[in-house]
Predicted model as a PDB file, atoms N, CA, C, CB and O in Angstrom, pLDDT in the B-factor column:
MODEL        1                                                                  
ATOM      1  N   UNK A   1      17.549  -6.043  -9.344  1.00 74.00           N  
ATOM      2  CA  UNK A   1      17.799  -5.211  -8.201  1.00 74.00           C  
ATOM      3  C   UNK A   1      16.491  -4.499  -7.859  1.00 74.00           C  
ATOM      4  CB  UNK A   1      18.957  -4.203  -8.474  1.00 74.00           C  
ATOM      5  O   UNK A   1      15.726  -4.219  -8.783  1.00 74.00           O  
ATOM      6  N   UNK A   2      16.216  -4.225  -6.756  1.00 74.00           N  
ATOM      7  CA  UNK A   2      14.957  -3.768  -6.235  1.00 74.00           C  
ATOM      8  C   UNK A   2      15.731  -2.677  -5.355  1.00 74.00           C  
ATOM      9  CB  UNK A   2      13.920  -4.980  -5.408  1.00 74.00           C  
ATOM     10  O   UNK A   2      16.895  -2.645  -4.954  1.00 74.00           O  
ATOM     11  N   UNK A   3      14.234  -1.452  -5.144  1.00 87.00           N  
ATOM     12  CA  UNK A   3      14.670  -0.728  -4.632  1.00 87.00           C  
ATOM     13  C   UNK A   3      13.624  -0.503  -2.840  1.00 87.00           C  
ATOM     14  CB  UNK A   3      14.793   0.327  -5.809  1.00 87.00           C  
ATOM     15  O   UNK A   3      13.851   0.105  -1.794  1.00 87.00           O  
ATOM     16  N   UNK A   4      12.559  -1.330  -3.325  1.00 89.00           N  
ATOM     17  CA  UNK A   4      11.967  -1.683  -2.307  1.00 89.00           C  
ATOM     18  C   UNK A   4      12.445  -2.785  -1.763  1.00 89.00           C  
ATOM     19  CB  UNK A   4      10.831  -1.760  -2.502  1.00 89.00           C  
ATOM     20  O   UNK A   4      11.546  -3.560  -2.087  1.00 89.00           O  
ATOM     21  N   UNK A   5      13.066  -3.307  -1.279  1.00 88.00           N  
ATOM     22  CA  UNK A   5      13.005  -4.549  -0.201  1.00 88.00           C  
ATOM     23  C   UNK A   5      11.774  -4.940   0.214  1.00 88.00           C  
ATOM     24  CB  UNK A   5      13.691  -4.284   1.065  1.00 88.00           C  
ATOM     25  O   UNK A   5      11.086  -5.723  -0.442  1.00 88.00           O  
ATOM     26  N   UNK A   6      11.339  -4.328   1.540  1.00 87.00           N  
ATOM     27  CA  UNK A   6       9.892  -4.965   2.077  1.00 87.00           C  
ATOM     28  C   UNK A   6       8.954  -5.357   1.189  1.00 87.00           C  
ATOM     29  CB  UNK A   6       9.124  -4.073   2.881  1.00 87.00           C  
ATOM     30  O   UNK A   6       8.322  -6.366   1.501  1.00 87.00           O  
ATOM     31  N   UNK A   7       8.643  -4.727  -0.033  1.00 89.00           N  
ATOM     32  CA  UNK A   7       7.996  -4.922  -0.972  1.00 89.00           C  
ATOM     33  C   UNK A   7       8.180  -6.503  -1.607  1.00 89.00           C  
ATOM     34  CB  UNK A   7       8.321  -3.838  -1.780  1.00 89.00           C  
ATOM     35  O   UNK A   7       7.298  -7.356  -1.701  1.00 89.00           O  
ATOM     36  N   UNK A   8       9.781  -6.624  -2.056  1.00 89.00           N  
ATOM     37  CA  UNK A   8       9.946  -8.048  -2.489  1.00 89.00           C  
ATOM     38  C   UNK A   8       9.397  -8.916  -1.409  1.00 89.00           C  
ATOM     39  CB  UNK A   8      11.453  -8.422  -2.780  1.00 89.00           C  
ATOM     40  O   UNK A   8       8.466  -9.617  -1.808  1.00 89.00           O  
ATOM     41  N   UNK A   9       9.767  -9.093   0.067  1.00 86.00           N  
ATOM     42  CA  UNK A   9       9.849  -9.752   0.478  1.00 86.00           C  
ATOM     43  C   UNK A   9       8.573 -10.155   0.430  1.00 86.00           C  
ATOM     44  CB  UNK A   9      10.470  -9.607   1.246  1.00 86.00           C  
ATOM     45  O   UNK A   9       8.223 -11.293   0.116  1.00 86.00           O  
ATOM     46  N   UNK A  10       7.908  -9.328   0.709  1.00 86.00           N  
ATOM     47  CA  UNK A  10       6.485  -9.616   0.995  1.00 86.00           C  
ATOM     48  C   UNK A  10       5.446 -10.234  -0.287  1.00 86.00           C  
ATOM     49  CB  UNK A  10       5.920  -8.208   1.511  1.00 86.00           C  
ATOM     50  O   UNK A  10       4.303 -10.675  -0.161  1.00 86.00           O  
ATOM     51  N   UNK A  11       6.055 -10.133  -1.217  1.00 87.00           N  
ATOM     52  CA  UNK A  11       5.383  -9.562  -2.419  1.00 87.00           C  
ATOM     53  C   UNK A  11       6.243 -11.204  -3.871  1.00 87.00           C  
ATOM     54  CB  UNK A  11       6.171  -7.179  -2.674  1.00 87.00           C  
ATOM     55  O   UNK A  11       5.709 -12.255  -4.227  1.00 87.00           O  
ATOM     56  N   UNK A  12       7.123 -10.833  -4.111  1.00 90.00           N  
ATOM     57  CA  UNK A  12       8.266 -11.147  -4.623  1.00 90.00           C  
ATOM     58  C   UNK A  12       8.693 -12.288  -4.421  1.00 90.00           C  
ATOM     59  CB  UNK A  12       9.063 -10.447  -4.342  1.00 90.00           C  
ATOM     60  O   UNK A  12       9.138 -12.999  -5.322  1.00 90.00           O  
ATOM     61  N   UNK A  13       8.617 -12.632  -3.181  1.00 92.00           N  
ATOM     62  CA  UNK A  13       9.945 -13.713  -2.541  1.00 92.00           C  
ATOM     63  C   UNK A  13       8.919 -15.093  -2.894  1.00 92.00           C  
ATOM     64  CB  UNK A  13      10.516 -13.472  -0.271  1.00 92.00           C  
ATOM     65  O   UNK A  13       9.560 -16.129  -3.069  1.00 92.00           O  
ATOM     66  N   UNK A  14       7.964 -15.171  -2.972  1.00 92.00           N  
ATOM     67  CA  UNK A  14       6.763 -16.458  -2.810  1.00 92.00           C  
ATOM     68  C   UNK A  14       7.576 -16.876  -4.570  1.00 92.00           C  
ATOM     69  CB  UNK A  14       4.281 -15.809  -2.669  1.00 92.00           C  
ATOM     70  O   UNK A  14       8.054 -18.008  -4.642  1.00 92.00           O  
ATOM     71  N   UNK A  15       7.655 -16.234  -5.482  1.00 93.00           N  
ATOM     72  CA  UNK A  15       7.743 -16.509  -6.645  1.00 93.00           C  
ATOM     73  C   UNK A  15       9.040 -16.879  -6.629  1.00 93.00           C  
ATOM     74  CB  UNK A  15       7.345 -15.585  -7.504  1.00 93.00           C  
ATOM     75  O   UNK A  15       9.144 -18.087  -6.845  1.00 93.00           O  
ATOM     76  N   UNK A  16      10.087 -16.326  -6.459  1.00 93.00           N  
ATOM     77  CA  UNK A  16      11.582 -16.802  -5.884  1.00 93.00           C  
ATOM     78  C   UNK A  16      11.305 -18.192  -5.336  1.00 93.00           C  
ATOM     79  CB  UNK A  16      12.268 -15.750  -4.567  1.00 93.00           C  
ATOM     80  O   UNK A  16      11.281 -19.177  -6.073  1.00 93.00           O  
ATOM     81  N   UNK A  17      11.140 -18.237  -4.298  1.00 95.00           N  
ATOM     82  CA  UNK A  17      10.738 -19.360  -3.512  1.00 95.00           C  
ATOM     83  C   UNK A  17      10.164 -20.516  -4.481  1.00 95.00           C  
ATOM     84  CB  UNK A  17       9.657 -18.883  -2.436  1.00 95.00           C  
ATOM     85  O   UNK A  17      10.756 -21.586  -4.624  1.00 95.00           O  
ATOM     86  N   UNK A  18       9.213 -20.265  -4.995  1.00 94.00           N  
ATOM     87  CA  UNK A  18       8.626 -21.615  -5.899  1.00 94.00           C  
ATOM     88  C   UNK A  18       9.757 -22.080  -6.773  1.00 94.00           C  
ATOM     89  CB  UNK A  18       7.240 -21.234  -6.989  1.00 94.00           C  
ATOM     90  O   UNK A  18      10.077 -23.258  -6.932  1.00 94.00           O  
ATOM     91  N   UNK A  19      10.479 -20.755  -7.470  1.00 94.00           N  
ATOM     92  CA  UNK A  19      11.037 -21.885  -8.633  1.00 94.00           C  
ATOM     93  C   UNK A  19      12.603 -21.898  -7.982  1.00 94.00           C  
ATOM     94  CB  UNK A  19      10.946 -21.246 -10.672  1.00 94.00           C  
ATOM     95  O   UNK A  19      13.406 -22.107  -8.891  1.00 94.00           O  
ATOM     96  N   UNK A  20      12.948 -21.813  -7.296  1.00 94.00           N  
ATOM     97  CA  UNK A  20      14.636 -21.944  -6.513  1.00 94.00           C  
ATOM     98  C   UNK A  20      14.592 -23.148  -5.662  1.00 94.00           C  
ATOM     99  CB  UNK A  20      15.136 -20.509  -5.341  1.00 94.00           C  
ATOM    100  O   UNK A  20      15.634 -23.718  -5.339  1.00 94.00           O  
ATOM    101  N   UNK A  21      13.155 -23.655  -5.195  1.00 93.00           N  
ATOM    102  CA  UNK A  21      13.123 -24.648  -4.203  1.00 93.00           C  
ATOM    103  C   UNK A  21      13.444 -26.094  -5.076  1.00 93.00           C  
ATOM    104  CB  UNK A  21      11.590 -24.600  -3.379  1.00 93.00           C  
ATOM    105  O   UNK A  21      14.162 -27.075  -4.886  1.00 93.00           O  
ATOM    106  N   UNK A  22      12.762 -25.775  -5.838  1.00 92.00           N  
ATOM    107  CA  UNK A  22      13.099 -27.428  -7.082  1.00 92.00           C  
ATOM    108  C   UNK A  22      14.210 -27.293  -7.656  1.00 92.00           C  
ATOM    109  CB  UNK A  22      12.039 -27.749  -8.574  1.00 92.00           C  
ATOM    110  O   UNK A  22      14.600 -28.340  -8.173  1.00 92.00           O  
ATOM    111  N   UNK A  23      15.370 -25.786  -7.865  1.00 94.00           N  
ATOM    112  CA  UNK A  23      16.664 -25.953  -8.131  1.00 94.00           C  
ATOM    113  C   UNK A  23      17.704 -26.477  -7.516  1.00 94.00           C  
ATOM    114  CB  UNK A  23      16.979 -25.140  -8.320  1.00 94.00           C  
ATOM    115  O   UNK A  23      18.643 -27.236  -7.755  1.00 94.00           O  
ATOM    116  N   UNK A  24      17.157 -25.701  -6.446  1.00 92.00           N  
ATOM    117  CA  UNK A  24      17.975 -26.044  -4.841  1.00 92.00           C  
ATOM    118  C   UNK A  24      17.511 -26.539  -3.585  1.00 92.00           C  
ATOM    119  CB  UNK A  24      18.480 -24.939  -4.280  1.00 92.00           C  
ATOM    120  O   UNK A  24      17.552 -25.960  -2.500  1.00 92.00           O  
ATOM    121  N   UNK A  25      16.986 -27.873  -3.898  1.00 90.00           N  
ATOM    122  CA  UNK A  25      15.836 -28.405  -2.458  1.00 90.00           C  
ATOM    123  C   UNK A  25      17.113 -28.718  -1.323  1.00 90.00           C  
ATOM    124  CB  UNK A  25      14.583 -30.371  -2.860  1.00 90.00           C  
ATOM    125  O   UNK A  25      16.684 -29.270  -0.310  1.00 90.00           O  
ATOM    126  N   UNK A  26      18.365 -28.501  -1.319  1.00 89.00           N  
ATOM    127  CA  UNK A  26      19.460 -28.869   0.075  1.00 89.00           C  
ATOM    128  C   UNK A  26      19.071 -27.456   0.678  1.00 89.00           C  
ATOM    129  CB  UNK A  26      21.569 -29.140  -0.277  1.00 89.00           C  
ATOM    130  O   UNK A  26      19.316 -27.327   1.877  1.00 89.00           O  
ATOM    131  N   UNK A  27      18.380 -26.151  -0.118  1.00 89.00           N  
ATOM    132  CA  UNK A  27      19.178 -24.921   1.026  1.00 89.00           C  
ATOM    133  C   UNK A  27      17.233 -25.046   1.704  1.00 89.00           C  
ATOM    134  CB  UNK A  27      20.114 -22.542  -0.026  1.00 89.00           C  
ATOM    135  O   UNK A  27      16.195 -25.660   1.457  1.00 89.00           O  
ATOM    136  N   UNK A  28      17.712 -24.108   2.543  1.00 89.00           N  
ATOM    137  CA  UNK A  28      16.001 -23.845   3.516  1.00 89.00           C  
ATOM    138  C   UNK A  28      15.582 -22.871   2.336  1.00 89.00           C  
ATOM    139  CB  UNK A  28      15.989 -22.808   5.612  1.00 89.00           C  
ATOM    140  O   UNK A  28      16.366 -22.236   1.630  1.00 89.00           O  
ATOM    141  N   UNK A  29      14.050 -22.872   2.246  1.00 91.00           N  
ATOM    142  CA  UNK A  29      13.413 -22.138   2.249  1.00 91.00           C  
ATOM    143  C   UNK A  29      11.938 -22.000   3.043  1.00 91.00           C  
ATOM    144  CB  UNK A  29      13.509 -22.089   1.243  1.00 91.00           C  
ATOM    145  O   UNK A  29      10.961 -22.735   3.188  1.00 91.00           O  
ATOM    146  N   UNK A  30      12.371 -20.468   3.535  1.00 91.00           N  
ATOM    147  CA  UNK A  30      11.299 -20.594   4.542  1.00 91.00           C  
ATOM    148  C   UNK A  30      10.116 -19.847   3.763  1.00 91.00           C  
ATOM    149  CB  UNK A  30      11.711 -19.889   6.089  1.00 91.00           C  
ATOM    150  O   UNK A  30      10.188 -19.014   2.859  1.00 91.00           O  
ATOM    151  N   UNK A  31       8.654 -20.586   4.602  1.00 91.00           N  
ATOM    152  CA  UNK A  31       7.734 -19.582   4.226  1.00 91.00           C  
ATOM    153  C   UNK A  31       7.692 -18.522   4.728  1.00 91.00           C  
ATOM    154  CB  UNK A  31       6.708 -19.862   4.285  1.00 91.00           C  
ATOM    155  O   UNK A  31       7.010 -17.790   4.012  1.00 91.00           O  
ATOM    156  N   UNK A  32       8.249 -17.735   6.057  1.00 89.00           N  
ATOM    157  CA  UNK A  32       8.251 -16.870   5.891  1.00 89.00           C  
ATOM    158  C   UNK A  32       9.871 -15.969   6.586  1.00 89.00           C  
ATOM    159  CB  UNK A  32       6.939 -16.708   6.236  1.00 89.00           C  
ATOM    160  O   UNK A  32      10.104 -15.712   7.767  1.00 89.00           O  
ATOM    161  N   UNK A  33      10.585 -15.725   5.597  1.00 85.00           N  
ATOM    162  CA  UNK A  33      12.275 -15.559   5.967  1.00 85.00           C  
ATOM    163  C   UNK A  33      12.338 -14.442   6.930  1.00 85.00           C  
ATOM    164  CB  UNK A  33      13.347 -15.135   4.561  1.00 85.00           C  
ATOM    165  O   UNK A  33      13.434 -14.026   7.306  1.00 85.00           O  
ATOM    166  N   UNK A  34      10.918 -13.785   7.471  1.00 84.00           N  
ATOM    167  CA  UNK A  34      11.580 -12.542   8.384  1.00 84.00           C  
ATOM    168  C   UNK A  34      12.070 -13.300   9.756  1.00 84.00           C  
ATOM    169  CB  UNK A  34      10.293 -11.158   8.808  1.00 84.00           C  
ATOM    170  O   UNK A  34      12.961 -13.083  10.576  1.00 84.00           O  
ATOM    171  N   UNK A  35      11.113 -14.233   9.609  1.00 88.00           N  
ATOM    172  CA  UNK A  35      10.984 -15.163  11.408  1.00 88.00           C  
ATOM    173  C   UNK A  35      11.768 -16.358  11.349  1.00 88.00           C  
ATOM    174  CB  UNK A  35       9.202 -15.863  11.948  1.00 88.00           C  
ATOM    175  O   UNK A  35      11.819 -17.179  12.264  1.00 88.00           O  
ATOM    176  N   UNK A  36      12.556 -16.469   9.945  1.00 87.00           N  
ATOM    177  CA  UNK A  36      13.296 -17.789  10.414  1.00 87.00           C  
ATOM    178  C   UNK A  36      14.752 -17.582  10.636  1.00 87.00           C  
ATOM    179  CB  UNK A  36      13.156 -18.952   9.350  1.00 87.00           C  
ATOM    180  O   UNK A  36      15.345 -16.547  10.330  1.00 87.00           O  
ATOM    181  N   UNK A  37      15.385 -18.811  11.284  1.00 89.00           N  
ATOM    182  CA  UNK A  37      16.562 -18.653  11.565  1.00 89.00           C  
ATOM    183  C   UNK A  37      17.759 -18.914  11.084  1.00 89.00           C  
ATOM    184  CB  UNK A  37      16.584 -18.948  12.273  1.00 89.00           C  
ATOM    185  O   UNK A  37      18.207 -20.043  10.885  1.00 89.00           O  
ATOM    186  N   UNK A  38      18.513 -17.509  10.810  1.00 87.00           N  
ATOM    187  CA  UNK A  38      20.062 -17.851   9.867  1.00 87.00           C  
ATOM    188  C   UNK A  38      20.779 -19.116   9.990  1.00 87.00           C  
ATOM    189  CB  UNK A  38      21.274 -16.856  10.264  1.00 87.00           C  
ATOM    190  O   UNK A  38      21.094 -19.621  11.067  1.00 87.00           O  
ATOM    191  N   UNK A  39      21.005 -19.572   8.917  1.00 85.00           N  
ATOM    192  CA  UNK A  39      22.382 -20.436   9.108  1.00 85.00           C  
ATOM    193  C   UNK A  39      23.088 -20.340   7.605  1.00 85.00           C  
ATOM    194  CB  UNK A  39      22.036 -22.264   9.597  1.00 85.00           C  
ATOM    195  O   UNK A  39      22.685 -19.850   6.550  1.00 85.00           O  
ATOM    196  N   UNK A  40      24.311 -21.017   7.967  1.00 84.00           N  
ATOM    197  CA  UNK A  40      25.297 -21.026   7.049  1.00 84.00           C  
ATOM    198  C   UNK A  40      25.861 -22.141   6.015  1.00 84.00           C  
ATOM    199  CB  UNK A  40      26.144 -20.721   7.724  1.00 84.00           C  
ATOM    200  O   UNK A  40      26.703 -22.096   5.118  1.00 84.00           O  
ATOM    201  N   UNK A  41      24.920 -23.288   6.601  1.00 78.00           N  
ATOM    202  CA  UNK A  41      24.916 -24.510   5.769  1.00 78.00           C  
ATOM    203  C   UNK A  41      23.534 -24.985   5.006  1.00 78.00           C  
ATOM    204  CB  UNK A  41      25.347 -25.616   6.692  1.00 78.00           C  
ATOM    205  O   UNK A  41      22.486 -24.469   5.396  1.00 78.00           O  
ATOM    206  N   UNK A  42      23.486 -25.998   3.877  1.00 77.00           N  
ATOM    207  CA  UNK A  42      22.522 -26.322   3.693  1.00 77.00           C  
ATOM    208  C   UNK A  42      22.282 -27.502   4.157  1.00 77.00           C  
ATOM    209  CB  UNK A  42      22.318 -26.155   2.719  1.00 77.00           C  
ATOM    210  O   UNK A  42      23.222 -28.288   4.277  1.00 77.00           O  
ATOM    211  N   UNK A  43      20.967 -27.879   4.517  1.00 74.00           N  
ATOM    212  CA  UNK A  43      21.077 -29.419   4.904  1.00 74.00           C  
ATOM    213  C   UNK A  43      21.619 -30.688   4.809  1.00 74.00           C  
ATOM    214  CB  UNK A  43      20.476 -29.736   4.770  1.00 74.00           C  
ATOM    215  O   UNK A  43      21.205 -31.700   5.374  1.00 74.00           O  
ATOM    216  N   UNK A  44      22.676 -30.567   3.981  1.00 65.00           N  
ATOM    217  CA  UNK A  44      23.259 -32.021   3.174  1.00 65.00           C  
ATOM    218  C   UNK A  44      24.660 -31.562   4.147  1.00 65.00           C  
ATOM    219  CB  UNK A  44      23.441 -32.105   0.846  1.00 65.00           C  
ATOM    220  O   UNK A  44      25.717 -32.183   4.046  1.00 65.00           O  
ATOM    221  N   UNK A  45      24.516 -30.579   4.936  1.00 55.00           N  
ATOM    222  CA  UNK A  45      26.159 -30.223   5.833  1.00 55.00           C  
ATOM    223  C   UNK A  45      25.778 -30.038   7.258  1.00 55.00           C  
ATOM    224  CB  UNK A  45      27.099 -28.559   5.316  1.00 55.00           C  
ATOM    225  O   UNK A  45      26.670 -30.011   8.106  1.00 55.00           O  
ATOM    226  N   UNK A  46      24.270 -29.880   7.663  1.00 52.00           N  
ATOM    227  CA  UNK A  46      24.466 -30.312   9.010  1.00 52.00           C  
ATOM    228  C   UNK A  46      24.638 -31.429   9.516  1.00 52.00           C  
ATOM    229  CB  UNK A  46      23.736 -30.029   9.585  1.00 52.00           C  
ATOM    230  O   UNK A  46      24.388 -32.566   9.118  1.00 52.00           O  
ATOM    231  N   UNK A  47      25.243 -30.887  10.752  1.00 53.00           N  
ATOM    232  CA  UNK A  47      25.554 -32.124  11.804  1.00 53.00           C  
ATOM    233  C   UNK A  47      27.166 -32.562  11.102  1.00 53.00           C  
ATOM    234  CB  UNK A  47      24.084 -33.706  11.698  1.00 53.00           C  
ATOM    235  O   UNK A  47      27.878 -33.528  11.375  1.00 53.00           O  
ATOM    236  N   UNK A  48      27.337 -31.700  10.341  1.00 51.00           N  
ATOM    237  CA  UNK A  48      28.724 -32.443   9.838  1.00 51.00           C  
ATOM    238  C   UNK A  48      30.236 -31.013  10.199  1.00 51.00           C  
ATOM    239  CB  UNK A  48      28.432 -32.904   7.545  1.00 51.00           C  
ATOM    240  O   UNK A  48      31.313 -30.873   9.619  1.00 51.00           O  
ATOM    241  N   UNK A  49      29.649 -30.251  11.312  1.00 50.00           N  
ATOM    242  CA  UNK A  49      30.252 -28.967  12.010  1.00 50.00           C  
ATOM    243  C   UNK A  49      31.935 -29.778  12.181  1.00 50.00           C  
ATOM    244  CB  UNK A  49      29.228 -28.424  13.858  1.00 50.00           C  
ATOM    245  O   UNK A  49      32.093 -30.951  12.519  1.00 50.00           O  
ATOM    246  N   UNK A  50      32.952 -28.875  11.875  1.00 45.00           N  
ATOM    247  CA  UNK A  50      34.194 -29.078  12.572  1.00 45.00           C  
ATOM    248  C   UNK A  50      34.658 -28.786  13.943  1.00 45.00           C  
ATOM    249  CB  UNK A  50      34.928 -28.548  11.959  1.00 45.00           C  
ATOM    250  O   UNK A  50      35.806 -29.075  14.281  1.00 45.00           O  
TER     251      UNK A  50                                                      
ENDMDL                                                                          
END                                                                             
């Protein structure tokens, strides 16, 4: 738990990012999550909308 946010993000999240991407290569990771855009699926479920 952090009590800075901006701090992780900025700071934090690159290291998150490295080792979660080879756990979980279906979800996005962006390089940079302030500017990218939400969604609710991971790639192995788009285009597959009800």
């Amino acid at each position: 738990m952090t009590a800075d946010l901006a701090s992780f993000w900025r700071d934090g999240y690159r290291a998150v990012r490295a080792e979660l991407r080879g756990r979980y290569p279906k979800h996005p990771w962006p390089e940079d999550p302030s500017a990218a855009v939400a969604t609710r699926h991971t790639s192995a479920r788009l285009g597959r909308e009800r």
